[in-house]
C-alpha positions as CSV (number, residue, x, y, z in Angstrom):
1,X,95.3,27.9,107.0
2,X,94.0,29.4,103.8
3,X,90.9,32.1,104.1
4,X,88.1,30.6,101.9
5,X,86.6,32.3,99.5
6,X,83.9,34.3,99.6
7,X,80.4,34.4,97.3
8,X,81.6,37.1,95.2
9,X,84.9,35.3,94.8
10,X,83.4,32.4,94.0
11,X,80.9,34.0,91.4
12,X,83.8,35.1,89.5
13,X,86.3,32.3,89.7
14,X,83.8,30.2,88.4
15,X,85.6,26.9,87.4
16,X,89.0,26.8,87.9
17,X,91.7,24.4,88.5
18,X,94.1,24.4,91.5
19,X,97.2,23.1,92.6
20,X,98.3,21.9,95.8
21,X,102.3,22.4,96.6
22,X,104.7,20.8,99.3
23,X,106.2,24.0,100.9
24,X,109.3,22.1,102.0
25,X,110.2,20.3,98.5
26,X,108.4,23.3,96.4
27,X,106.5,20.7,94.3
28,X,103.5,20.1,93.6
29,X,101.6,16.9,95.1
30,X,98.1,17.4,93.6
31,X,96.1,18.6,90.9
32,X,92.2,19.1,90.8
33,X,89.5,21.0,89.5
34,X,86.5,22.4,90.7
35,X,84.1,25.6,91.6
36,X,83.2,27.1,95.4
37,X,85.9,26.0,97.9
38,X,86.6,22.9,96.2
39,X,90.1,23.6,96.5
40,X,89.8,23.6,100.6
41,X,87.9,20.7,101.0
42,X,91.2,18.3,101.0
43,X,92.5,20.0,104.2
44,X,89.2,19.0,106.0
45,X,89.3,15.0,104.6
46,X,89.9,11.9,106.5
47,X,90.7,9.4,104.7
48,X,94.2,6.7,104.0
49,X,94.3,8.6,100.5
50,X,98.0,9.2,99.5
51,X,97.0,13.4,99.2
52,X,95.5,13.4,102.6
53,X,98.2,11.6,104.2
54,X,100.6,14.3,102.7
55,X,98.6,17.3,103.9
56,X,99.0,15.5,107.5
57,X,102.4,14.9,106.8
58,X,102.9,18.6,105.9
59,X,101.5,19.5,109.3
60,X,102.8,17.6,111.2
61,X,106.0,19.3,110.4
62,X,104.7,22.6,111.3
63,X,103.8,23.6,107.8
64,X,100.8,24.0,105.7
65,X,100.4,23.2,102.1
66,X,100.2,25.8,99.5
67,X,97.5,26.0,97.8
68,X,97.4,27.9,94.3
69,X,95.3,28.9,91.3
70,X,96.6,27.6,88.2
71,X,93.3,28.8,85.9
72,X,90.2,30.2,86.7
73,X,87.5,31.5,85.0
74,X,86.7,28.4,83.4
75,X,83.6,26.8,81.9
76,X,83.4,22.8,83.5
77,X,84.5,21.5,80.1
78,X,87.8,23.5,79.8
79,X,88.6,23.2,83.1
80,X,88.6,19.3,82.8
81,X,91.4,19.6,80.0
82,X,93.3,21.8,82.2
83,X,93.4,19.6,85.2
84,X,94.3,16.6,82.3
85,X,97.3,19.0,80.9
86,X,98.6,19.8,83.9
87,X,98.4,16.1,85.3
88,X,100.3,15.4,82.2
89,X,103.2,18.0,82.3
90,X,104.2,17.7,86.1
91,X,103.9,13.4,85.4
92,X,101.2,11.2,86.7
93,X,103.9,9.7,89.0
94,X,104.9,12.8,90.7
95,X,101.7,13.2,92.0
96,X,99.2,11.8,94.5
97,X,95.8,11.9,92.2
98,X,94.6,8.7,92.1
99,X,93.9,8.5,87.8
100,X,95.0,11.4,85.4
101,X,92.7,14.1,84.5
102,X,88.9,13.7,83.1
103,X,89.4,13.1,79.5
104,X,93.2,12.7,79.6
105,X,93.1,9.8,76.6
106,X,91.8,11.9,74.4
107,X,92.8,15.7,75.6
108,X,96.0,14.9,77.2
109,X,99.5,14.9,76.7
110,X,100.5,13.1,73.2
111,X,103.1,12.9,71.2
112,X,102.6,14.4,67.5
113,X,102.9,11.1,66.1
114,X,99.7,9.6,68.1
115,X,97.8,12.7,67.5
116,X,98.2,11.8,63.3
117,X,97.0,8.4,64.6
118,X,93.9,9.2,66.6
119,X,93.1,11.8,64.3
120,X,93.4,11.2,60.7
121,X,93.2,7.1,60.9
122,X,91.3,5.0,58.2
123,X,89.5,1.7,58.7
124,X,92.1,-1.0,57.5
125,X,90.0,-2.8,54.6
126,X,92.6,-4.6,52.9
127,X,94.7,-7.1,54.4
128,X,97.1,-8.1,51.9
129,X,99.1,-11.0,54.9
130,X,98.1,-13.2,57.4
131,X,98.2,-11.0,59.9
132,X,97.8,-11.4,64.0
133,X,95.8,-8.5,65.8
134,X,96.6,-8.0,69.4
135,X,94.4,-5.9,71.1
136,X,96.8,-4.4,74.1
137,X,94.6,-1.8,76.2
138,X,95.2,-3.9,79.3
139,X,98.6,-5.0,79.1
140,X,99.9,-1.5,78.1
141,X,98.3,0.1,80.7
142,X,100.4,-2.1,82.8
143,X,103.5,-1.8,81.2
144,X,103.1,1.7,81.0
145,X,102.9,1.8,85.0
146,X,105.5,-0.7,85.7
147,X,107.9,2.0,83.4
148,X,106.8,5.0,85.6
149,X,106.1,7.1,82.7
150,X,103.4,7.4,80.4
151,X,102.9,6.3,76.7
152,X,103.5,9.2,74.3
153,X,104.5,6.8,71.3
154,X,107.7,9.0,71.3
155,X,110.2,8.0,73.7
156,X,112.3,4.6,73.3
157,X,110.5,3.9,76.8
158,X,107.6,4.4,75.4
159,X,108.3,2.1,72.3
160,X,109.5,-0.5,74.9
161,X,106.6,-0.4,77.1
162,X,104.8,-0.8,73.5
163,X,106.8,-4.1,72.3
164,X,106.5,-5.9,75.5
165,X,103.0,-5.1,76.0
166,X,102.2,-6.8,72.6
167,X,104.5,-9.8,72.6
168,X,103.2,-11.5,75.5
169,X,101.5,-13.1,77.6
170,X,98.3,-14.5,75.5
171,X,96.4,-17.7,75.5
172,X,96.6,-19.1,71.7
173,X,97.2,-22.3,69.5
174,X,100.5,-21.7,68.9
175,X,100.9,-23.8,66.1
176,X,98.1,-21.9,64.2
177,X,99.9,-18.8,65.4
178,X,103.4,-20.1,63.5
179,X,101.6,-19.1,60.2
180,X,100.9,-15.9,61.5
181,X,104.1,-13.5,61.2
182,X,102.9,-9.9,61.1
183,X,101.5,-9.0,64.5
184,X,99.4,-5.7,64.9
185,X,99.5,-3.6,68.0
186,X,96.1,-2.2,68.5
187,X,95.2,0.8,71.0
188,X,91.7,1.6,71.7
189,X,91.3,0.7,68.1
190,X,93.9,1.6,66.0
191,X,96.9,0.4,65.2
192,X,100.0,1.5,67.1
193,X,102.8,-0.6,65.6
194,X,103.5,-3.4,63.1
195,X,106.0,-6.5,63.9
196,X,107.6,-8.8,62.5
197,X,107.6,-12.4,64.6
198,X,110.8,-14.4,64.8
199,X,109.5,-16.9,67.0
200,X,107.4,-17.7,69.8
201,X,108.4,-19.1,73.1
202,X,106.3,-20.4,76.3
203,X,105.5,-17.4,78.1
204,X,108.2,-16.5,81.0
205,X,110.6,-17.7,78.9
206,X,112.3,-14.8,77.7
207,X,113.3,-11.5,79.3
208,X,110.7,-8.8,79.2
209,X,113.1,-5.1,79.3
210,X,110.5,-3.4,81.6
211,X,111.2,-5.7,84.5
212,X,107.4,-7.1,84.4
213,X,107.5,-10.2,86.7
214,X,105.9,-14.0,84.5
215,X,102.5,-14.6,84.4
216,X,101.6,-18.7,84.8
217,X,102.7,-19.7,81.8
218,X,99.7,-22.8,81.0
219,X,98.4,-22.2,77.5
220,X,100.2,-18.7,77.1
221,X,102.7,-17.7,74.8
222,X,104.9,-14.7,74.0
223,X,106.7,-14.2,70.7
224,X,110.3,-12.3,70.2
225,X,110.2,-10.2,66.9
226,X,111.4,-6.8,65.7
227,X,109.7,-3.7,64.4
228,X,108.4,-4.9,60.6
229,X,110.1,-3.6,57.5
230,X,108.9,0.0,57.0
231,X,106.7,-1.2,53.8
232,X,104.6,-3.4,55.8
233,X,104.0,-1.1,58.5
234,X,103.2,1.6,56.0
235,X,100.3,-1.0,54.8
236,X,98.9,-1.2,58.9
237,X,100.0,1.6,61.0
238,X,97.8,4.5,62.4
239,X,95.0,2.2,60.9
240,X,91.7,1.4,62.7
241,X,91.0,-1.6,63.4
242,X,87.7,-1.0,65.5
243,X,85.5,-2.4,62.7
244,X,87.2,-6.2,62.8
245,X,86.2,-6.3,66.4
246,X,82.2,-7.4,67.0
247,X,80.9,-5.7,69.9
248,X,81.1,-6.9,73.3
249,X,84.2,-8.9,71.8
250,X,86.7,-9.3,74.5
251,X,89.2,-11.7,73.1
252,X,92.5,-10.0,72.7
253,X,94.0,-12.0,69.7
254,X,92.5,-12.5,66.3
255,X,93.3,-14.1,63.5
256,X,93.3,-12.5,59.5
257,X,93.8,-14.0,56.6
258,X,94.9,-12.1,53.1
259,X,91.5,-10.3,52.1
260,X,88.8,-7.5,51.9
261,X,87.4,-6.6,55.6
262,X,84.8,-3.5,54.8
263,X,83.7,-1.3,57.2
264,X,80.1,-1.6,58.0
């Protein structure tokens, strides 16, 4: 079993973010941060968590796990977007932490094109079509777990999870939705693709690529489209959309009609 440290030790690691390894697969299981002998405390837990149960796995095979330093020296702050960077580059799914690292959303692993996004968007004022917003922070969340793999906007997975998380399954008047043919994708506020809506169908109805299993399909409806023509999504994309949304509004679809939406 690993010595602890001692108060000198401690005094100088200061924060610091450490890694606990499987010394029969060489990989690592779990990724945390802390200060003291936070990294020790796991081996002392009892509890159904999935990183216990692998430390008791571990020694039950005569083993213990490794236990390692990945950064130390830290101030509370950076040691948070460590933990959320390395979360991100072993994968989420690899390991046995229960949510990815303190600040991940904003800190963590993106791809270039959603940095531009989060970064550099402007509120969308204009809306020169009827458009269709879709507010997907729940259903791509789910996607993005049913995939395995994490939205980086980069990956065709990742543009897969994005498609079927905003094409279905919502509660709407689909006939007032038929008038409706540019849908926009919005995540945590800004717009993450533009498409263009061949038809809608009851939802279940068609296949969803990521495997996801129907909802009950009363009063919801999912529409089959493609990726809109690259002048309309230059119009929408990377925009935010935050201002069109009152606060405390929790209805994922809204309707826009051709117009001037300022930003208060």
């Amino acid at each position: 079993m690993s010595e602890r440290f001692d108060a000198s030790e401690i005094e100088r690691l200061k924060y610091y973010v450490y890694i606990y390894t499987d010394p029969r697969t060489d990989e690592p299981f779990y990724v945390g941060k802390g200060k003291g002998n936070r990294a020790f405390t796991h081996l002392d837990e009892q509890s159904e968590h999935e990183k216990v149960l692998r430390i008791k796995e571990i020694q039950a095979a005569g083993f213990e796990p490794r236990i390692e330093l990945l950064a130390h020296g830290l101030d509370e702050v950076t040691a948070y977007k460590v933990e959320a960077a390395a979360i991100d580059l072993v994968g989420p799914e690899r390991l046995t932490n229960r949510q990815g690292g303190h600040g991940s959303r904003e800190y963590g692993r993106q791809s270039i094109d959603t940095v531009h996004a989060r970064l550099s968007s402007t509120p969308l004022v204009r809306i020169p079509h009827p458009v269709l917003i879709i507010r997907i922070d729940g259903s791509l969340r789910e996607a993005q777990e049913r995939l395995g793999k994490r939205f980086d906007g980069a990956s065709d997975e990742s543009a897969l999870a994005l498609y079927d998380a905003t094409r279905g399954m919502w509660w709407m008047n689909v006939e007032r939705a038929g008038a409706y043919r540019i849908v926009l994708a919005a995540n945590h506020g800004i717009v993450r693709e533009v498409y263009q809506v061949a038809e809608w169908f009851r939802a279940g109805t068609t296949k969803y690529l990521d495997g996801r299993e129907a909802w009950p399909a009363d009063g919801r409806w999912e529409f089959v489209g493609r990726v809109a023509d690259e002048a309309v999504r230059k119009v929408y994309r990377h925009r935010s959309v935050a201002h069109l949304f009152p606060r405390g509004d929790r209805q994922p679809v809204r309707y826009f009609d051709p117009g001037e939406y300022p930003a208060l």
